[in-house]
C-alpha positions as CSV (number, residue, x, y, z in Angstrom):
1,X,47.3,-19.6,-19.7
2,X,44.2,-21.7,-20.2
3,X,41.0,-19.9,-21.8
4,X,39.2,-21.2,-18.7
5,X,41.8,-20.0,-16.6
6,X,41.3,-16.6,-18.7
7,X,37.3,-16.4,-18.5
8,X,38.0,-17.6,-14.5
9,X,40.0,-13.9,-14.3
10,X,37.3,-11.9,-16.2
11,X,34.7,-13.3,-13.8
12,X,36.1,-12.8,-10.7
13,X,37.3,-9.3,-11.6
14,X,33.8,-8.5,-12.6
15,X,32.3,-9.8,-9.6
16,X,34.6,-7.5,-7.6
17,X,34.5,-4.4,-9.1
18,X,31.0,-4.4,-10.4
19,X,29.4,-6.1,-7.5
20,X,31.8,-5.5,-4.5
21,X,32.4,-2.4,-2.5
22,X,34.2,-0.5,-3.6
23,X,32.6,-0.5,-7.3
24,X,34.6,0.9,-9.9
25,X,32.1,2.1,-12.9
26,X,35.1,1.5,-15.6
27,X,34.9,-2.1,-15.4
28,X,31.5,-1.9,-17.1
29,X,33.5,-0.6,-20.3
30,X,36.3,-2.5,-19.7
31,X,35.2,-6.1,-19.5
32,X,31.9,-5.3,-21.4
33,X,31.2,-5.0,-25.0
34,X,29.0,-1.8,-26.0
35,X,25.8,-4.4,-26.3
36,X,26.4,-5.7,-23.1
37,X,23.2,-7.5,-21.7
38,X,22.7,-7.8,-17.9
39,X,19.5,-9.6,-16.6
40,X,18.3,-8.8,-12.7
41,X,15.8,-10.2,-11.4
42,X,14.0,-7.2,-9.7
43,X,14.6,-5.4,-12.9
44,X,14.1,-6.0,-16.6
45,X,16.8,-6.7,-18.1
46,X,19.4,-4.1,-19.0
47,X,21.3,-3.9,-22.3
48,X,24.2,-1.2,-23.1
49,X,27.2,0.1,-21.5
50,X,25.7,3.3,-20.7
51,X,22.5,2.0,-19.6
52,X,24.2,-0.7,-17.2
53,X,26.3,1.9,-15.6
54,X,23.4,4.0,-15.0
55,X,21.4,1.3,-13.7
56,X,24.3,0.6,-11.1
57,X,24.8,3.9,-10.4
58,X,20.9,4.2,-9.3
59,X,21.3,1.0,-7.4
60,X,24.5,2.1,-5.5
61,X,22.3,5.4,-4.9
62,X,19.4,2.8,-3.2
63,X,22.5,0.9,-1.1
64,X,25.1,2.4,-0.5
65,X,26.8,0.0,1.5
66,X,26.2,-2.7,-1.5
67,X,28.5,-5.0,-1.7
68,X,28.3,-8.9,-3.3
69,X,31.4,-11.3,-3.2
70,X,31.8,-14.8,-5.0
71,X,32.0,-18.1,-2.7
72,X,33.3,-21.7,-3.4
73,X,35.7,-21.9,-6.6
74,X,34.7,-20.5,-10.1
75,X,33.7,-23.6,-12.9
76,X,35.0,-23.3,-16.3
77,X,34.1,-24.9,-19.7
78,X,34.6,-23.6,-22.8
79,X,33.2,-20.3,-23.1
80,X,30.9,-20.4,-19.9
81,X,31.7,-19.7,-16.2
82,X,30.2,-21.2,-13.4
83,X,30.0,-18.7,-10.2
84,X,28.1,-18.7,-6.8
85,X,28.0,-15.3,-4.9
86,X,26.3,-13.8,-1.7
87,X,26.2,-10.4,-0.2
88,X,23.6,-7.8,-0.1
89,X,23.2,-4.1,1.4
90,X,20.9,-1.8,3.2
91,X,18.3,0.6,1.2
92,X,18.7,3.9,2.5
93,X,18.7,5.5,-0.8
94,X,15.9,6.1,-3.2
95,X,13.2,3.5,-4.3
96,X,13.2,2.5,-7.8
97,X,10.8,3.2,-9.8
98,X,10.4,0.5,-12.1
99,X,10.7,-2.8,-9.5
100,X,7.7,-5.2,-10.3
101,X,4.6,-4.6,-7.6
102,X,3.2,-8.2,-6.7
């Protein structure tokens, strides 16, 4: 199997399990290294696998019905993959506390 083919699997698992619904929290720690770095937009950006799990946790808290799929086919090159998703969710949970105001 190809590397790209390889980095395609990682990506599309981690879009599923971290992003879909159901969300399984292990993937964080499975895929991720312990200094994993995930940037949001609404949110600054996040660094650890403790702290991203926690952040997802809070955020499957805020919408519970979260759930984010990939569309159109994964790009590979090298160590980069190339990924379009769509989805969303309802906020019935609690707010955030630290979204930007503005």
């Amino acid at each position: 199997m190809t590397k790209q083919k390889q980095n395609k699997q990682i990506v599309s698992r981690w879009f599923k399990e971290f992003w879909g619904n159901p969300w399984n929290p292990e993937v964080i720690a499975e895929l991720g290294v312990p200094d994993l770095l995930v940037h949001y937009p609404m949110h600054g950006p996040r660094q650890g696998t403790e702290v991203i799990k926690k952040m997802m946790t809070e955020f499957r808290e805020a919408f519970p019905d979260l759930n984010f799929w990939g569309v159109g086919e994964l790009i590979a090159e090298g160590d980069y993959v190339v990924g379009r998703w769509d989805g969303g969710g309802t906020h019935t949970g609690p707010a955030f506390s630290d979204l930007p105001v503005g």
